[in-house]
C-alpha positions in Angstrom: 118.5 111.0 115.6 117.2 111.9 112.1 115.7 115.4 110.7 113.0 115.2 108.3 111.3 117.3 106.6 107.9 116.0 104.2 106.4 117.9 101.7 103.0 117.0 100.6 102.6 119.3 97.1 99.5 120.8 95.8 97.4 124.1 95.7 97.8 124.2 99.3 100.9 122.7 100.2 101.8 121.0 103.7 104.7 120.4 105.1 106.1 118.8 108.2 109.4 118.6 109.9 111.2 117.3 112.9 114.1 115.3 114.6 112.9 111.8 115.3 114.8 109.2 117.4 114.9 105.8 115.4 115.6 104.1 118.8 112.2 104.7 119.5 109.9 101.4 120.1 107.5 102.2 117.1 107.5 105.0 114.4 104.5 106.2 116.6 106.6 107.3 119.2 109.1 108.0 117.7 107.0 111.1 115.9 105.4 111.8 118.7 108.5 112.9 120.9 109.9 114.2 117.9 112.1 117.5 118.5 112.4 120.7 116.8 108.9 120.5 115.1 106.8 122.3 113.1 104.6 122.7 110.3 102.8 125.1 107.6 100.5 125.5 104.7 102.2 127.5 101.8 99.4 128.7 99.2 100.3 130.8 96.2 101.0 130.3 93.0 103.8 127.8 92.3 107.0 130.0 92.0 106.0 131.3 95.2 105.4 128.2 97.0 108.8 126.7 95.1 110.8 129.6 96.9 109.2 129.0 100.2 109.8 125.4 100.4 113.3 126.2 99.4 113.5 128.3 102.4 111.7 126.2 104.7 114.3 123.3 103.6 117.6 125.1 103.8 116.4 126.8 107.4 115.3 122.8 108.3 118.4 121.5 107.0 121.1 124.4 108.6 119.5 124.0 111.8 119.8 120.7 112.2 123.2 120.2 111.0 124.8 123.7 112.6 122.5 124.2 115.7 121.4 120.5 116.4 124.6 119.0 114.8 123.0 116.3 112.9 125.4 115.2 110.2 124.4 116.3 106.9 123.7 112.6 105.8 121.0 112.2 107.9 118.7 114.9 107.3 115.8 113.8 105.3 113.4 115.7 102.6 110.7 113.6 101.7 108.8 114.6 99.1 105.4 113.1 98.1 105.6 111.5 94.4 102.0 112.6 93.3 101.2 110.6 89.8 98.3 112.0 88.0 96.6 109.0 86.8 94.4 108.4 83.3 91.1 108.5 83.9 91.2 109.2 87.7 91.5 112.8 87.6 90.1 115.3 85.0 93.7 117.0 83.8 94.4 121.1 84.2 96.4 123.0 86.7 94.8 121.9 89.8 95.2 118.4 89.2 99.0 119.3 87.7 99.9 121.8 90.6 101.4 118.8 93.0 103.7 117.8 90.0 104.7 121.2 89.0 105.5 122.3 92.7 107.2 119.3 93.7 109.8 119.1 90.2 109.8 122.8 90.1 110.9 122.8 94.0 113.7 120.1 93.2 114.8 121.4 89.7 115.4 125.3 92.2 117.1 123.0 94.5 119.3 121.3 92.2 120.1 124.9 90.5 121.2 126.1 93.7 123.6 123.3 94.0 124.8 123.6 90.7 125.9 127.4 91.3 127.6 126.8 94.8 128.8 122.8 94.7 131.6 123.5 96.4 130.2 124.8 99.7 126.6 122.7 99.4 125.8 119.5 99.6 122.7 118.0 97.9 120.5 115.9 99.6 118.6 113.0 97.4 114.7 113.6 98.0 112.9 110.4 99.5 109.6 110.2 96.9 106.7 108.3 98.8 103.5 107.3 96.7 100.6 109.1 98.5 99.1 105.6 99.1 101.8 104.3 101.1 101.3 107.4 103.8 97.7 106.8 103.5 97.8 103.9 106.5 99.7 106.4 108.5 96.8 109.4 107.7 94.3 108.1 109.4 92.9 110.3 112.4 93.9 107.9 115.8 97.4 107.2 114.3 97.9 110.8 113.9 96.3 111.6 117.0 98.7 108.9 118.8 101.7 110.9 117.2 100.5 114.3 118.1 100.4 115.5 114.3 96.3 115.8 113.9 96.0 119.4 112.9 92.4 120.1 113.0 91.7 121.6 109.3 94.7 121.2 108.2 94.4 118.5 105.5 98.0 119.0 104.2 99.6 119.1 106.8 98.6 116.5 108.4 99.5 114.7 105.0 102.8 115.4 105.3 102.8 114.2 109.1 101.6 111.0 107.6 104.9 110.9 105.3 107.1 111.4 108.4 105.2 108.7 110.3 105.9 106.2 106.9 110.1 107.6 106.3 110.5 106.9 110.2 108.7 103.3 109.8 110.9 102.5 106.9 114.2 103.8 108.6 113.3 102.1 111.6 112.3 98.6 109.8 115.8 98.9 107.7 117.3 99.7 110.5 115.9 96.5 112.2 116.7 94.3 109.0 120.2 95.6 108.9 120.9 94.8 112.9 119.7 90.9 112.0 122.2 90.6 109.1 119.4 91.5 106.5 120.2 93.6 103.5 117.7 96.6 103.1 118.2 96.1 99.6 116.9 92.9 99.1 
């Protein structure tokens, strides 16, 4: 079993989490009888959508270490690694606003850690590239996994990234049980 929780950054953020079971046949199903689920938009400006996430993470992470008793190691936050490309995009704060929420959301994070390292531990954010999640956004996959939100956009964007971090730990996994390194 493995929490994750995805964030997909923006002016509307979404985010997704849940326990998913990596035994599962495909990542599919695996989502889709996921346990402890949930999901949200957070609007606002940034340093209110920074403090939320932080809340949402620590309340995702607590509960599934002290109520669920996941160990710590393998609770996921997944974060999507929005690249504002030349050309692409005309720049200002919309088109900056993933960047700024996601690095100001781990620089909080990392604070936090900083101050009580002691009694914390820090868990390493998974960065996904929006196009890898994109084969995993697509309305019958999501459907299949029980993550289409009707008008939620983000959130359903962030369902995508758990569907993708699920695929990935389950292919590793796979590779690892043939006498494959991961790393290769």
């Amino acid at each position: 079993m493995r929490g994750i929780l995805c964030i997909d950054p923006g002016g509307s953020t979404g985010v997704a989490w849940g326990i998913v079971d990596e035994r599962a046949p495909s990542a599919i199903e695996a989502v889709r009888d996921r346990l402890h689920s949930g999901s949200t938009t957070v609007t606002g400006e940034p340093r209110d959508q920074i403090h939320a996430l932080y809340r949402l993470w620590t309340d995702f992470k607590l509960d599934c270490v002290n109520r669920r008793l996941l160990d710590k190691e393998w609770v996921d936050l997944v974060i999507e690694d929005y690249v504002l490309a030349p050309g692409v995009q005309k720049p200002g704060r919309d088109t900056t606003a993933p960047e700024r929420i996601a690095w100001g959301f781990e620089g909080y994070r990392l604070g936090r850690f900083e101050s009580y390292r002691k009694t914390k531990h820090y868990t390493e954010p998974v960065w996904q590239m929006p196009g890898a999640a994109k084969r995993f956004a697509e309305r019958d996959i999501l459907e299949q996994a029980d993550c289409w939100i009707r008008g939620r956009d983000h959130e359903r964007s962030a369902f995508a990234h758990m569907l993708l971090r699920t695929n990935v730990l389950m292919s590793n996994r796979l590779h690892t049980r043939r006498g494959v390194s991961s790393r290769a």
